[in-house]
N, C-alpha and C positions, 0 to 999 in steps of 0.2 A: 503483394503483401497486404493488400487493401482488405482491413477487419479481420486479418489472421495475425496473430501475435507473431514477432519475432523471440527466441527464447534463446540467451548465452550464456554457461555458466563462468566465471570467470575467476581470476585469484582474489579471492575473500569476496565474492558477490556475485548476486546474477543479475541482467538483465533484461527485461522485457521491453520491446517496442513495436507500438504497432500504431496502421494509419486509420484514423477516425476519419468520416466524411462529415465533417463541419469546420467552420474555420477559430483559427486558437483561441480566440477572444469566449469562443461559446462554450468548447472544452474545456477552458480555463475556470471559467463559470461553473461548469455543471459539475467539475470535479473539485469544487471547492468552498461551493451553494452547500448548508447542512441541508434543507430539505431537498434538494435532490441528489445528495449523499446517498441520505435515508432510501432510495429508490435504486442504489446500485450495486452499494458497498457489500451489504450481505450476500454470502451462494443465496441462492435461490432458496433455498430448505429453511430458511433463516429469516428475523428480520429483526430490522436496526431498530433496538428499544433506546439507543441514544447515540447523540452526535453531535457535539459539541466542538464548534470550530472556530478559536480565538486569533484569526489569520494578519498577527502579524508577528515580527522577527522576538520574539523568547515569548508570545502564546504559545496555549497550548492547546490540542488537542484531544477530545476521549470519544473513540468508537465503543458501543457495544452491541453485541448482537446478542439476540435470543433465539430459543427453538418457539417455535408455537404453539409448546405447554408451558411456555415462562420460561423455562430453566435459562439465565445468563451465563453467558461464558468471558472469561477473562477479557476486559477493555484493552482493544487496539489505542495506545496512548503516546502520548512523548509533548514534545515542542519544535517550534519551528526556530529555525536556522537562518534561513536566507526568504527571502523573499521577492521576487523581480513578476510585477504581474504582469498576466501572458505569456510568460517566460520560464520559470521558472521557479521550483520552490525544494527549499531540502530541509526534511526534520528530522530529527529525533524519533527512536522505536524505544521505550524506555522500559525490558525486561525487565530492569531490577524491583521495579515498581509491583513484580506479581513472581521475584526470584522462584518461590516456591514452587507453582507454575511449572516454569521456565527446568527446572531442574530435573525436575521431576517427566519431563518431555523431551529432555533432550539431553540431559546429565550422563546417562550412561554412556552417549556417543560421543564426551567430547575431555579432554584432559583435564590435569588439576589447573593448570592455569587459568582458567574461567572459572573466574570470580561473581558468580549469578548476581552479589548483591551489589553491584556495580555497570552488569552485564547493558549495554546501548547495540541497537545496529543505527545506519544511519540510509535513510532515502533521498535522492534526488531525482528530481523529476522534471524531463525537458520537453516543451510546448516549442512544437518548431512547426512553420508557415511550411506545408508539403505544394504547395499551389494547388489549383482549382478546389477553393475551400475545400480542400485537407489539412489536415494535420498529422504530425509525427510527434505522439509519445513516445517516451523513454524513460520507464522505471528501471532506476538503480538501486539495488537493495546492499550496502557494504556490511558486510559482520564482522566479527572481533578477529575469528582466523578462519581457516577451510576445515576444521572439524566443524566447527559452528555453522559454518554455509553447508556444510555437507547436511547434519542434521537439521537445519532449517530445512531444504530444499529437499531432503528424503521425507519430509512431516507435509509434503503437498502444499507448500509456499509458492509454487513456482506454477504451479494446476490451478490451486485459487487464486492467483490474480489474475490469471488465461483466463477461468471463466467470469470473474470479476468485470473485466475489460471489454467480455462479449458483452457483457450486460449494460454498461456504461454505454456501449454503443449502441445497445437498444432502446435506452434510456436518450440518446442523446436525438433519433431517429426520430421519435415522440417531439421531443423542443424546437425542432428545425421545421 
């Protein structure tokens, strides 16, 4: 599985894990440094016009990413939850923050019971020592119910972070 994502969907979430060839401390680092954020976070066709990362337990966070004629698209946003450096960290996805959005993208697939102007998913994220400087990531992504992961993860959530991760580890290939 070395640099190929692992991809499972799961009840109310999916995850992704895959092995980086650096050790935690560096991964750790570079997935949570805003300026080398800025260098992985966006697909490729894009680039991060901002990245602001207040890393610790109730900061918060704002992605955004641009095309390369300007145009911004809705900020990747929330707050952080936990914090364990090296180890671990889980935030907040905070939809409601842009409901309109959110509704509008995935409203029709998902019941009345989603409440957009309330609407959270929540990540957590495991930095595991894989030996001979590797590392095992593990994003978890949990949403409100399985209509909600269903349409999250049919809207290509599950694609961009795969090639999001290849990038990070091209990204991290450069640092080492």
């Amino acid at each position: 599985m070395l640099n190929d994502a692992g991809i499972e969907v799961q009840d109310q979430e999916f995850v992704i894990t895959r092995l980086f060839n650096a050790p935690k401390e560096l991964v750790y680092k570079v997935w949570t440094d805003p300026e080398h954020v800025k260098n992985w976070w966006p697909l490729q066709m894009f680039i991060a016009s901002r990245v602001d990362i207040d890393l610790r337990v109730g900061g918060e966070y704002v992605y955004v990413m641009s095309s390369k004629e300007g145009q911004e698209f809705p900020p990747y946003q929330g707050k952080f939850i936990e914090i364990v450096p090296n180890e671990k960290i889980v935030y907040s996805i905070d939809a409601f923050r842009r409901a309109e959005v959110w509704k509008e993208r995935i409203g029709h697939r998902v019941g009345p019971e989603v409440d957009f102007s309330t609407l959270q998913s929540f990540v957590t994220i495991l930095f595991e020592d894989a030996g001979d400087e590797t590392t095992k990531l593990t994003f978890t992504q949990r949403l409100f119910n399985n209509d909600v992961r269903d349409a999250i993860v049919d809207s290509g959530a599950v694609e961009g972070w795969t090639v999001i991760m290849q990038q990070f580890a091209e990204v991290l290939a450069t640092i080492q």
